[in-house]
Backbone as a ProteinNet text record, in pm:
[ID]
protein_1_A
[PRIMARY]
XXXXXXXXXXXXXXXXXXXXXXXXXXXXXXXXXXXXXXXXXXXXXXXXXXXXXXXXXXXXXXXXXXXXXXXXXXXXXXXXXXXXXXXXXXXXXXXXXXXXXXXXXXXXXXXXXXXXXXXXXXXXXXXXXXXXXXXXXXXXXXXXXXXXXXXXXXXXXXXXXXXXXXXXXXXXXXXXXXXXXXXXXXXXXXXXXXXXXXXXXXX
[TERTIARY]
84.6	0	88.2	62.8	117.9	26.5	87.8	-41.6	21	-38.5	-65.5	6.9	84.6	183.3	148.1	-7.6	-50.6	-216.2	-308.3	-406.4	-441.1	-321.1	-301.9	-391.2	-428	-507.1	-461.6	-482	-444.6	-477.4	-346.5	-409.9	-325.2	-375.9	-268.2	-143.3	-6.4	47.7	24.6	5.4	-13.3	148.1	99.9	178.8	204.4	254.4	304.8	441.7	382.9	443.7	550.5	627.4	768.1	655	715.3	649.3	491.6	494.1	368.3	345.7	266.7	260.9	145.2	151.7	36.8	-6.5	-171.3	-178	-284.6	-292.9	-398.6	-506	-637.6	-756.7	-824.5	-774.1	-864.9	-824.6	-699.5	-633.3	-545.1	-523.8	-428.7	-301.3	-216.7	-96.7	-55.4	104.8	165.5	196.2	142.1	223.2	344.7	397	482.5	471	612.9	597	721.8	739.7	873.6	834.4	1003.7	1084.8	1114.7	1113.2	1113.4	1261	1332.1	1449.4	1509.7	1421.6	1453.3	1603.4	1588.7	1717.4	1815.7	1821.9	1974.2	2019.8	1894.2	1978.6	1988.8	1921.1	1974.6	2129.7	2156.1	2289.2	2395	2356.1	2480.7	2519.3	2360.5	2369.5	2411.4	2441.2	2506.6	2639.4	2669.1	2814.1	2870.9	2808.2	2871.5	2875.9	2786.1	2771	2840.2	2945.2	3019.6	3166.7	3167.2	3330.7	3326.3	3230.7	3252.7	3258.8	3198.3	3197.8	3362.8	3445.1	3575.2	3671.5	3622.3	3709.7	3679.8	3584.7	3576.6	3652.5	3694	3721.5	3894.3	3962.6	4099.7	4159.8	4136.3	4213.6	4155.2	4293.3	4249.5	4095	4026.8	3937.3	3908.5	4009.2	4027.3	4158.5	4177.2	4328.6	4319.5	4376.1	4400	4526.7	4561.3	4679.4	4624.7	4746.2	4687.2	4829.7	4892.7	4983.8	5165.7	5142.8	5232.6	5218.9	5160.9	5113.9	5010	5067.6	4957.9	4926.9	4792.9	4739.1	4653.2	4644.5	4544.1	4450.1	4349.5	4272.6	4186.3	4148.1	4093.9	3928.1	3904.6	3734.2	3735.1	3826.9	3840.9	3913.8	4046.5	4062.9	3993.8	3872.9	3755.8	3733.4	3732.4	3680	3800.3	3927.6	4013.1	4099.3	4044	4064.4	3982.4	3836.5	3768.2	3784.7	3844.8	3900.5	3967.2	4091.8	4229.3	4203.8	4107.7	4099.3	3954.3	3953.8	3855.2	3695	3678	3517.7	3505.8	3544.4	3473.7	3420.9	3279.9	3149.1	3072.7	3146.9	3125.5	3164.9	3311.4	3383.4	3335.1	3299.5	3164.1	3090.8	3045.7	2867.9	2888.2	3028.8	3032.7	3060.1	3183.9	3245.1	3087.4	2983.5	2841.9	2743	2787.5	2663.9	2686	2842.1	2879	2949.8	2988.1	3055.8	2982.3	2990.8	2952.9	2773.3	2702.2	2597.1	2534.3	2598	2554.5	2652.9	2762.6	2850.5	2785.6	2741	2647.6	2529.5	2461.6	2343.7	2377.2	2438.3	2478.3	2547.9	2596.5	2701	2552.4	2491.1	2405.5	2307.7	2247.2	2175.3	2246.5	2388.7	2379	2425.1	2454.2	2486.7	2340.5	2216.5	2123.9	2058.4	2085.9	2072.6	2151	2286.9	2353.8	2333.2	2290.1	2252.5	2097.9	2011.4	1874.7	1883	1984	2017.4	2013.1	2074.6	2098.6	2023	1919.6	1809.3	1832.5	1925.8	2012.3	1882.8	1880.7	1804	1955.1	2018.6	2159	2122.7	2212.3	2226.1	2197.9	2098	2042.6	1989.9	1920.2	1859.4	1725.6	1643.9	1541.5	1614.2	1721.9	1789.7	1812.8	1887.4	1948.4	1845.5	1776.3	1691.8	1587.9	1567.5	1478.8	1608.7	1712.6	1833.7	1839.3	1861.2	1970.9	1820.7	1721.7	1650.7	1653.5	1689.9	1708.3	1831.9	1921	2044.8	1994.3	1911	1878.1	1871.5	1813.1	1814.1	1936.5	2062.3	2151.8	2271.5	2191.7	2317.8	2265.8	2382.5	2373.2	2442.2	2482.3	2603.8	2560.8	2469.1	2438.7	2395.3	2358.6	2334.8	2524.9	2592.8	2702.6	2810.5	2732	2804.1	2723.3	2639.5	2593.4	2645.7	2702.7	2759.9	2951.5	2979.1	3092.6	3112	3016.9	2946.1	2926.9	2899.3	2859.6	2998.3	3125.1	3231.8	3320.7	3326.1	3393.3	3390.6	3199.6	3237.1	3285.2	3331.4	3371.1	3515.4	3581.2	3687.5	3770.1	3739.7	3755	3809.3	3775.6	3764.1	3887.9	3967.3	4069.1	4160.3	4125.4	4260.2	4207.4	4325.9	4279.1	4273.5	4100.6	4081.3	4071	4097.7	4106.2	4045	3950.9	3891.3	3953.6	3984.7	3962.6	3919.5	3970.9	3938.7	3824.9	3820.6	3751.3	3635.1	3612	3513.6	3426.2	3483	3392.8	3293.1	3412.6	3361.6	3210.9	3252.7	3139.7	3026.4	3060.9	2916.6	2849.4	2914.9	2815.2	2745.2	2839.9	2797.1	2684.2	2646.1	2552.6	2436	2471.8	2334.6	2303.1	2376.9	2369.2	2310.8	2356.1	2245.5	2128.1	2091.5	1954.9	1835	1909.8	1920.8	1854.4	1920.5	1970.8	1790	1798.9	1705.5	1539.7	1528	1425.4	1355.2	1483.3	1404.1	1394.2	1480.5	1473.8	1325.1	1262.8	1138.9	1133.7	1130.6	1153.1	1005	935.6	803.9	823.7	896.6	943.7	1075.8	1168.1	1290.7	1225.2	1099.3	1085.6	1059.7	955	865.3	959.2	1130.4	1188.6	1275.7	1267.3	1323	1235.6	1101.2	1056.4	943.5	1035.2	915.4	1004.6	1148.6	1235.1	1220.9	1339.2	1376.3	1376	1216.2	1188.2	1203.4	1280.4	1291.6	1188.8	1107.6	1010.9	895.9	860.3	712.4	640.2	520.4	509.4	512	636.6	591.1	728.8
-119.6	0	124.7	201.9	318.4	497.7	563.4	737.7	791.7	864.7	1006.4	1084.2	1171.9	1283.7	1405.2	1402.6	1558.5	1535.3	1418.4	1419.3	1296.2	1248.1	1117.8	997.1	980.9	868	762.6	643.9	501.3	434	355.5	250.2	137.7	52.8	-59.3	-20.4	-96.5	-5.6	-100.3	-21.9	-51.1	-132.8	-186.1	-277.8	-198.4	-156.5	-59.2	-151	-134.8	-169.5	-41.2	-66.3	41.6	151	262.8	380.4	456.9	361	414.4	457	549.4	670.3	634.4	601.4	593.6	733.6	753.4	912.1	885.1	956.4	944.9	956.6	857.2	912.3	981.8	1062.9	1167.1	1306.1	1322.3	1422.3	1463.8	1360.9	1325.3	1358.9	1343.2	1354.3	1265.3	1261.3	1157	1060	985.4	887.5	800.6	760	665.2	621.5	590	590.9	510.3	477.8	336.4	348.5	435	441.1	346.5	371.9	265.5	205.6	79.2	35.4	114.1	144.8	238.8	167.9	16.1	-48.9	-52.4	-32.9	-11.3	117.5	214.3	346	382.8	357.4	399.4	382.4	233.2	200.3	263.9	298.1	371.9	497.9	572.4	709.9	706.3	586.7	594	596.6	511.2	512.8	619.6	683.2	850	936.3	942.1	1024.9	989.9	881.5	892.4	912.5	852.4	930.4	1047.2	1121.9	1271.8	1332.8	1260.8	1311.5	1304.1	1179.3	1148.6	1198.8	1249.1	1318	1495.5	1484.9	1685.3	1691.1	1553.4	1589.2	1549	1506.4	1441.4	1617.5	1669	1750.6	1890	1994.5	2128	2167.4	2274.8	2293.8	2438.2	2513.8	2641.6	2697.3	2757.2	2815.4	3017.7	3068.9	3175.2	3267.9	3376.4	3450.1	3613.4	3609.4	3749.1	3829.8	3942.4	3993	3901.1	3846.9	3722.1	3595.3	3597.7	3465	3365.6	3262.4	3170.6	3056.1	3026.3	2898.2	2867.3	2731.1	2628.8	2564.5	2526.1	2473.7	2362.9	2270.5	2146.6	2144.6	2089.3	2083	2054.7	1953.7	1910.6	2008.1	2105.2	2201.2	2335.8	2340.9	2440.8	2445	2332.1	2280.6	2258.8	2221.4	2233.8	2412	2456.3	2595.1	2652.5	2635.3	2665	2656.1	2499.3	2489.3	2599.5	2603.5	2694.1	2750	2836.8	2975.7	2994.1	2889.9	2890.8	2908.4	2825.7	2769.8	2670	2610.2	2436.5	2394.9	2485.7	2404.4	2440.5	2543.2	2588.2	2433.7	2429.5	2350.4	2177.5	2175.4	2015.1	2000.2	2157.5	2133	2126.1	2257	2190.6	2068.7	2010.3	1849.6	1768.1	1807.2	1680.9	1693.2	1898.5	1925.2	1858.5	1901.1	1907.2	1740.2	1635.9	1547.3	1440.4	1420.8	1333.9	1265.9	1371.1	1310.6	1267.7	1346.1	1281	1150.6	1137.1	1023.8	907.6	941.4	843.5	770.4	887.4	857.9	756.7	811.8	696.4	586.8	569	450.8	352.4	402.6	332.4	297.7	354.6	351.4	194.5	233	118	13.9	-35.9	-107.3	-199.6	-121.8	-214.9	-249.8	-184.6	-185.7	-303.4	-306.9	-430.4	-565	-577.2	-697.8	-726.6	-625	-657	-720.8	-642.1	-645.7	-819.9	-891	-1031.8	-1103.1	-1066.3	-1133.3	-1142.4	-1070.6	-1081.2	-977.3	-1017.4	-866.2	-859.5	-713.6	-708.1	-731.8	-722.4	-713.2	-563	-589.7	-426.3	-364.2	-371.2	-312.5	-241.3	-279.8	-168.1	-103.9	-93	2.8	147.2	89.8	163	211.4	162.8	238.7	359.7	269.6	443.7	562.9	505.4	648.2	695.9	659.9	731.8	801.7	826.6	922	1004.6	1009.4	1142	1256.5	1135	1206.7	1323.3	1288.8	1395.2	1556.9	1621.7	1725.4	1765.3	1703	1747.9	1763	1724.1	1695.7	1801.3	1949.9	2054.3	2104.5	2016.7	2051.8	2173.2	2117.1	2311.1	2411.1	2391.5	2512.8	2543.8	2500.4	2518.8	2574.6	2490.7	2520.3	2684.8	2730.9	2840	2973.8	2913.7	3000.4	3040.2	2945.6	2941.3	3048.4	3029.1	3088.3	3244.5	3307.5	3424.2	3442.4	3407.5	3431.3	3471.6	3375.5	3368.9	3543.1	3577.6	3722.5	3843.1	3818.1	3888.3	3897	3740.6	3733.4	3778	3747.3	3760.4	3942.3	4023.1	4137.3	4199.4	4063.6	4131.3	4032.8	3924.8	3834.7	3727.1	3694.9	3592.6	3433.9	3371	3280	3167.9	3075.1	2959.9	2863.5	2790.1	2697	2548.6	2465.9	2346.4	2186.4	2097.8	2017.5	1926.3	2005.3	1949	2019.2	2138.4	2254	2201.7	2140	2075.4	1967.8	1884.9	1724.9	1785	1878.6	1906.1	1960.4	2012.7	2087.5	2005.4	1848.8	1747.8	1669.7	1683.7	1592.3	1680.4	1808.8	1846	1827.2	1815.8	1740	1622.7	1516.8	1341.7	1390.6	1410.9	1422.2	1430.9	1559.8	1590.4	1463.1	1446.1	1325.8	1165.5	1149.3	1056.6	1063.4	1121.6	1180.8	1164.8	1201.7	1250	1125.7	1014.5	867.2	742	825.1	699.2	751.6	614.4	569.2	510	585.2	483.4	395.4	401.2	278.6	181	224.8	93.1	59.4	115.8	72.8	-26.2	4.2	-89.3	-176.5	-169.2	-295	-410	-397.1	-458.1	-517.9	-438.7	-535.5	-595.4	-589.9	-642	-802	-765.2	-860.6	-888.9	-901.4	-917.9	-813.8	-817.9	-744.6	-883.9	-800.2	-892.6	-800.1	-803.8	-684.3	-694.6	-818.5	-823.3	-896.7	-834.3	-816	-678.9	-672	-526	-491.9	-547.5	-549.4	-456.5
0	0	0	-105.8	-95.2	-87.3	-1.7	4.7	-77.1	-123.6	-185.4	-97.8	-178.3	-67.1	-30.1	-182.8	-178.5	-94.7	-124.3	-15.7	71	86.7	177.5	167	-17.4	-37.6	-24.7	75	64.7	-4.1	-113.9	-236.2	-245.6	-320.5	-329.2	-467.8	-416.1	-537.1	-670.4	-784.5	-941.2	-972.8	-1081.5	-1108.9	-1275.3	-1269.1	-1421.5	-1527.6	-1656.2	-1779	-1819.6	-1862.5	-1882.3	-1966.1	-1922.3	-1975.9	-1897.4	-1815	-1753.9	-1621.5	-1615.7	-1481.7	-1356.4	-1270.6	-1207.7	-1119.3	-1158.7	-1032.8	-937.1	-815.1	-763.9	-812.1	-801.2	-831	-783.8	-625.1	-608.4	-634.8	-663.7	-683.1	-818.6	-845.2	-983.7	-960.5	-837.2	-802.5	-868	-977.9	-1047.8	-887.8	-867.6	-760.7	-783	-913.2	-958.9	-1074.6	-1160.1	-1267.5	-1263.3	-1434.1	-1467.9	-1594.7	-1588.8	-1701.7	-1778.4	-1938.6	-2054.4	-2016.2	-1969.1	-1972.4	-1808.7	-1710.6	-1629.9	-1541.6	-1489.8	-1438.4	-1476.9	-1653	-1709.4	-1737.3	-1710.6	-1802.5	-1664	-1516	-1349.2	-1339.5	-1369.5	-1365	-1404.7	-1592.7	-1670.3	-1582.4	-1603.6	-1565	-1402.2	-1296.4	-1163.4	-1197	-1274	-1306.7	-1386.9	-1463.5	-1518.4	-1442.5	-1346.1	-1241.4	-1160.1	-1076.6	-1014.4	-1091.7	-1180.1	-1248.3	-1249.7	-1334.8	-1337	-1184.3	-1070.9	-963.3	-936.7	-928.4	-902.3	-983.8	-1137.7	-1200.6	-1117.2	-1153.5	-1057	-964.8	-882.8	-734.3	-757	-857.4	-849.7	-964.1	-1038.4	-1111.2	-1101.6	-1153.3	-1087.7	-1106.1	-1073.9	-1084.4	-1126.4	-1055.7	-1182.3	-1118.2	-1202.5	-1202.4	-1249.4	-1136.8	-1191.2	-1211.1	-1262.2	-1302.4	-1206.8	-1148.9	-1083.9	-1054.4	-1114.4	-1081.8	-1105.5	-1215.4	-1212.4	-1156.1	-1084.9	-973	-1001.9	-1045.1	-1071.9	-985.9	-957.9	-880.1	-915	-837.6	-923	-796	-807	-682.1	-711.2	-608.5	-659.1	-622	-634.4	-552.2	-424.7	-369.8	-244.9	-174.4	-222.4	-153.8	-114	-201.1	-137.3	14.8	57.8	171.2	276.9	217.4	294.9	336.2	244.3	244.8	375.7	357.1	395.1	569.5	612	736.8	800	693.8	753.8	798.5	710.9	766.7	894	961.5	1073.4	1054.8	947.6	915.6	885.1	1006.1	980.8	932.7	1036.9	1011.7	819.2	828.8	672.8	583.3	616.1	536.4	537.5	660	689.6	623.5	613.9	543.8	400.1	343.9	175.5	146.5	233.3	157.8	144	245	222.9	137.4	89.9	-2.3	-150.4	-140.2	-326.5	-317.1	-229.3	-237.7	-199.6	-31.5	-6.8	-15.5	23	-19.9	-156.9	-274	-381	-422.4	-409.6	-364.4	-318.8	-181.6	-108.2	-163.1	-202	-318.3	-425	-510	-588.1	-574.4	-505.2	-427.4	-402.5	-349.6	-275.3	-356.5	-458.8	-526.1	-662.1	-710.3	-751.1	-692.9	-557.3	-529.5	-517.4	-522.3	-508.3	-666	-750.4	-857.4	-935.9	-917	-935.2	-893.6	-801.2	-709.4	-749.8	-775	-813.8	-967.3	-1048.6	-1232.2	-1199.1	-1080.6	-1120.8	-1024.7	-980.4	-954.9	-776	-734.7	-564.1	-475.6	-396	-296	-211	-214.1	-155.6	-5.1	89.3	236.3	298	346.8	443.3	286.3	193.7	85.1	157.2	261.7	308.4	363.9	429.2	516.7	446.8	349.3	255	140.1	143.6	34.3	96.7	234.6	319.9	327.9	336.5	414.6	292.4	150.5	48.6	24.6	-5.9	-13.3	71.9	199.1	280.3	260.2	201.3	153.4	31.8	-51.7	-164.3	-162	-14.1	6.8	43.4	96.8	140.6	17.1	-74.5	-241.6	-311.6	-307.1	-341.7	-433.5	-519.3	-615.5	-721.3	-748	-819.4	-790.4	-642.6	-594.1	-561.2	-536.4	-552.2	-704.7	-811.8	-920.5	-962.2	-952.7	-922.6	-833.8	-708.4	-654.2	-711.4	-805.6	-815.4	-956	-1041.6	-1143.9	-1090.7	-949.4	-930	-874.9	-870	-777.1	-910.3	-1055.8	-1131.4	-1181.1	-1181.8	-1221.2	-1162.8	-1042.9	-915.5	-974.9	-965.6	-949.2	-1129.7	-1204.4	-1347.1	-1353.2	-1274	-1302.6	-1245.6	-1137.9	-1087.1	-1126.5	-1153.7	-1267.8	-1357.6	-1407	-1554.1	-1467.9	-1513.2	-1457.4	-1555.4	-1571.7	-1652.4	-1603.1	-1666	-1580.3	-1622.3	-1519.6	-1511.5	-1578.3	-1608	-1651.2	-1524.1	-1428	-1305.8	-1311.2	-1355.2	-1370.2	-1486.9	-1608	-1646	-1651.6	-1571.2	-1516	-1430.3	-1315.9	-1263.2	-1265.3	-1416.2	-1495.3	-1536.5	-1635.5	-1651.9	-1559.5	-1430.9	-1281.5	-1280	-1263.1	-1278	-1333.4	-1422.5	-1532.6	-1505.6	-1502.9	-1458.5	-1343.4	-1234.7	-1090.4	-1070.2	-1141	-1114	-1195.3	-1326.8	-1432.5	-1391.5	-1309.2	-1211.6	-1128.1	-1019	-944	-1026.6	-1111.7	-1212.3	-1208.8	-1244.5	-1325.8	-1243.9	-1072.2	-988.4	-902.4	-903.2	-828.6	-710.7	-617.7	-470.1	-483	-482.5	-514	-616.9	-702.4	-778.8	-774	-674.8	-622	-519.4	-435.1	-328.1	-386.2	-506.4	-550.5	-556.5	-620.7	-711.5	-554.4	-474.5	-311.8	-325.4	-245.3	-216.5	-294.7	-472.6	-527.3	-649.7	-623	-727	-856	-934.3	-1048.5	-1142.5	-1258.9	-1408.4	-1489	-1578.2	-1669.9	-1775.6	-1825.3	-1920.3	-1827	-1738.2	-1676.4	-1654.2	-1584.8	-1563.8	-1451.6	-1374.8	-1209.3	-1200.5
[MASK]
+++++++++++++++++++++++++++++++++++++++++++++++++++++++++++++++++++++++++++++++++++++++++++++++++++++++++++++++++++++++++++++++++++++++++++++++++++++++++++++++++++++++++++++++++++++++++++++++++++++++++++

C-alpha cells in the first residue's frame, strides 16, 4: 500500500508496464511511474555520475593569473581551504553538499541496482533504500556550481581565470544528478526489493 503525498489517499500499489505513470484518483498527483528500460539506463547514468563526480574531485578545478602569480585549486581544496581559515562548520557542510551526499546517493543507489540487475536482494537493501533518499536534500552541487558561477564574475575582473578540466567534469555531474534523481522511483525501487527485479514483466 502506498499514500498520496498531496491528499493522503491510501491505495494498493499498481503494477506498471515500462512507460507508464500511475496518479492518484482523487487528486491526480503523479504517484509513480517506470521508465522505458529504467534499471539499465539507473545504472549507466550511476556510473557517469560517479566518475565525473571522481574526475571533478581528483584535477584542478580552476586556475587563476593574478599579478604574475599563478594557482590552481581542486574541488576538495575548497573545503580544505575553507578549514584553515577557521570555518569548519562551513567547510563540513560543503564536503556533504557538493561530495559526499551525492557520492552516497549513488554509491548506494547502484549497489542495489547491481545486485537486483541479477536477480540478488543485496544485504540491508530496506535500510538503505529508506536512508539514500534522505540524503537527496543534502546533495547541493548546483546550488554550488551556481555560486561558483557568481564568484567567477567577481573574481575575473581582478585576474585571468582559466577553468579546469575538473570545472567541467562538474558541470556534466551536474546534469547526470539531477538526471539521475528524475528517473529513480523509490516505489518501484521498493517494488523490485521487495518482489524481485523482471525486466520483461510489468511489475
Amino acid at each position: 500500500m502506498i499514500a498520496c503525498s498531496q491528499c493522503d489517499l491510501l491505495m494498493e500499489y499498481p503494477r506498471l508496464a515500462p512507460g507508464e505513470t500511475a496518479q492518484c484518483p482523487r487528486c491526480g498527483y503523479a504517484i509513480t511511474s517506470r521508465a522505458v528500460e529504467a534499471m539499465d539506463r539507473l545504472i549507466s547514468m550511476s556510473i557517469t555520475g560517479l566518475l565525473l563526480l571522481v574526475f571533478a574531485s581528483a584535477f584542478p578545478f580552476l586556475g587563476y593569473n593574478t599579478s604574475g602569480q599563478e594557482k590552481q585549486i581542486t574541488l576538495l581544496q575548497t573545503t580544505s581551504t575553507l578549514w584553515e581559515n577557521n570555518y569548519p562548520e562551513l567547510a563540513v557542510l560543503t564536503a556533504i553538499f557538493i561530495i559526499l551526499a551525492p557520492a552516497a546517493f549513488l554509491s548506494s543507489l547502484l549497489y542495489l541496482l547491481l545486485h537486483l540487475r541479477r536477480g540478488v536482494v543485496p544485504w540491508g537493501a530496506k535500510t538503505i533504500c529508506k536512508w539514500m533518499f534522505h540524503l537527496v536534500p543534502w546533495a547541493m552541487a548546483e546550488v554550488f556550481f551556481l555560486g561558483v558561477l557568481v564568484s567567477l564574475i567577481k573574481v575575473a575582473a581582478m585576474a585571468t581565470v582559466e577553468p579546469g578540466l575538473s570545472l567541467w567534469a562538474f558541470v556534466f555531474f551536474c546534469l547526470v544528478f539531477p538526471a539521475v534523481l528524475t528517473i529513480t522511483d523509490r516505489y518501484q525501487l521498493w517494488f523490485w526489493i521487495e518482489h524481485g527485479y523482471r525486466p520483461h514483466s510489468h511489475g
